[in-house]
VOBA-1610 file (N, C-alpha, C; in pm, whole numbers, padded with zeros to 5 digits, always signed):
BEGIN
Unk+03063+11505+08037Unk+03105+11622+07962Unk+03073+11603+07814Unk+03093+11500+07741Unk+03068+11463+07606Unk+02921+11516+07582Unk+02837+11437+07672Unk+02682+11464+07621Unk+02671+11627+07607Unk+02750+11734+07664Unk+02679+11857+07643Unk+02739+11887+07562Unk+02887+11845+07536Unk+02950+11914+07431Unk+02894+11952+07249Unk+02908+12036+07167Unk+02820+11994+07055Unk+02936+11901+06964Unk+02850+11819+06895Unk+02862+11751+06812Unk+02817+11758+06646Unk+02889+11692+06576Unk+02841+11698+06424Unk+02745+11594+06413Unk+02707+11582+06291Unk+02525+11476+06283Unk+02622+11322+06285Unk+02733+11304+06293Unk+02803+11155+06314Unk+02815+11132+06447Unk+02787+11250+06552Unk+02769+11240+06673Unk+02928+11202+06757Unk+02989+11316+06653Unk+03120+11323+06682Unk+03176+11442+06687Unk+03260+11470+06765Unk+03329+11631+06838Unk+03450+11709+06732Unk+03383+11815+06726Unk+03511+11846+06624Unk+03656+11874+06695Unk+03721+11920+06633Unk+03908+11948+06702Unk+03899+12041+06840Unk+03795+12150+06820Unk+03841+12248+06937Unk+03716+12166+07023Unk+03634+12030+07038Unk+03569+11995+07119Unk+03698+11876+07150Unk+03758+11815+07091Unk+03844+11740+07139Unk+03957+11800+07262Unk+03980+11924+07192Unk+04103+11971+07258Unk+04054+11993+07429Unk+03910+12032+07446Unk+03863+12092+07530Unk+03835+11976+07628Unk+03776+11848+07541Unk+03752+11767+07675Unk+03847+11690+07698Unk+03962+11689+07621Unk+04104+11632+07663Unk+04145+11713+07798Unk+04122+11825+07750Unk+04220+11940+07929Unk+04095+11877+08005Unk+04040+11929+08004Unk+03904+11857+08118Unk+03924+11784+08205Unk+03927+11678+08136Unk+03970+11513+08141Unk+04114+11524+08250Unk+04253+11544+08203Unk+04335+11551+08231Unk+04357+11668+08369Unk+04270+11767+08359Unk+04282+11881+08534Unk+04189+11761+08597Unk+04071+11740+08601Unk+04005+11727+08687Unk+04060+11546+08755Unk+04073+11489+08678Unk+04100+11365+08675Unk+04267+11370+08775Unk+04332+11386+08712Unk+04475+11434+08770Unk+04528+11614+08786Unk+04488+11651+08794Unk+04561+11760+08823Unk+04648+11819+08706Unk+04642+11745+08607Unk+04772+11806+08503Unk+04748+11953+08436Unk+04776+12038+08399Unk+04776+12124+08244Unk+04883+12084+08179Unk+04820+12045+08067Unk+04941+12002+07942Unk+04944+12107+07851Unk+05067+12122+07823Unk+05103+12188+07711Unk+05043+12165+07589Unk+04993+12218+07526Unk+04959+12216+07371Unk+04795+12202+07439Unk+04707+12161+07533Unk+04620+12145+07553Unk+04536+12258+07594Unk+04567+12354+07666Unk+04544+12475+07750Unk+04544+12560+07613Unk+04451+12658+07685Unk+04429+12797+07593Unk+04505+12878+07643Unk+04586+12889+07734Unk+04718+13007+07728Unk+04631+13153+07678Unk+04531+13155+07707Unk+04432+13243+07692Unk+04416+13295+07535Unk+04434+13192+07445Unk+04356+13186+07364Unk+04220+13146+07352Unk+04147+13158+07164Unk+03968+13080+07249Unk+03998+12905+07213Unk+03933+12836+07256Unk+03939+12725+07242Unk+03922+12659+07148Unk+03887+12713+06987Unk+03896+12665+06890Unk+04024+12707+06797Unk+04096+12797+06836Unk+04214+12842+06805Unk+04304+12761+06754Unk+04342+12582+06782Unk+04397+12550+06732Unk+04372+12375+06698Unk+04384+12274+06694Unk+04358+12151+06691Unk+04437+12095+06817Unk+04394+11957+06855Unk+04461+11898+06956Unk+04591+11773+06936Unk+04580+11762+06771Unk+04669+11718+06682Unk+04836+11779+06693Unk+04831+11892+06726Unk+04986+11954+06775Unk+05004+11908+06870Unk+04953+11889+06964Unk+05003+11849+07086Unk+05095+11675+07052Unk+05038+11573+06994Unk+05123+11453+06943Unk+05193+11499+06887Unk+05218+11609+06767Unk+05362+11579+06698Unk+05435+11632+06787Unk+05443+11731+06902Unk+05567+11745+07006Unk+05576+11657+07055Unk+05521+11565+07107Unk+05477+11435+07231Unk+05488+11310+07149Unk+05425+11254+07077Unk+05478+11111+07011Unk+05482+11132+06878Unk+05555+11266+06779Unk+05634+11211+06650Unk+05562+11234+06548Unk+05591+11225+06417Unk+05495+11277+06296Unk+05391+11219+06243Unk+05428+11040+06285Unk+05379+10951+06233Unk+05204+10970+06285Unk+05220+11007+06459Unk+05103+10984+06553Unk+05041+11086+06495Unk+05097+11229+06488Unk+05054+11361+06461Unk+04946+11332+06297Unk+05012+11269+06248Unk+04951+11244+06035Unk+04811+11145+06121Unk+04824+11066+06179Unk+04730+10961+06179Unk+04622+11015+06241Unk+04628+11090+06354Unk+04577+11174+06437Unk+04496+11320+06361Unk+04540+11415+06311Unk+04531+11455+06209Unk+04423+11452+06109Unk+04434+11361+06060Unk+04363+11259+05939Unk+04236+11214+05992Unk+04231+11165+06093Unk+04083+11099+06141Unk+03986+11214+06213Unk+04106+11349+06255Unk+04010+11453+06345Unk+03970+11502+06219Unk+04018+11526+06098Unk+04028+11649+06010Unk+03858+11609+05931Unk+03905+11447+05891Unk+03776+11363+05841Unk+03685+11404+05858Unk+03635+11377+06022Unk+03498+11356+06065Unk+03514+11397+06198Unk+03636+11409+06263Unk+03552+11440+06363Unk+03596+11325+06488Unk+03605+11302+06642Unk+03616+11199+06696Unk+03485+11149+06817Unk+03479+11004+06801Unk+03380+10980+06876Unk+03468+10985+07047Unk+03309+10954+07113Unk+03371+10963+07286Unk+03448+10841+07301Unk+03458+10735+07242Unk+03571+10613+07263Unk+03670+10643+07153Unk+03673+10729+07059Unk+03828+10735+07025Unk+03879+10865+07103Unk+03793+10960+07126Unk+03884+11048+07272Unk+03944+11001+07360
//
């Protein structure tokens, strides 16, 4: 899924590519829909995947998280 997704020239996914191959990842793999992950029929760049930690592990995860998507962007091993 990564290779088709687009990427920035650091060859890293922006927020609404994170958010997208996180659900991905998580239906196909297990079966889940997570909250904060799903488009609830919004479009898929609608929001960052950074909300989803501050409900789920706290402000601290949410700032750190945050900070490194906002930067640049995340590679396929920090997804």
């Amino acid at each position: 899924i990564f290779q088709a997704m687009p990427r920035n020239g650091e060859d890293r996914l922006p927020a609404s590519g994170v958010r997208y191959l996180l659900h991905r990842v998580f239906v196909e793999r297990h079966g889940w829909f997570v909250e904060g992950l799903t488009t609830s029929g919004d479009s898929w760049n609608s929001s960052s995947p950074a909300s989803f930690f501050a409900e789920h592990a706290g402000d601290e995860a949410h700032g750190i998280f945050e900070r490194r998507l906002g930067d640049r962007g995340l590679s396929l091993h920090e997804t």
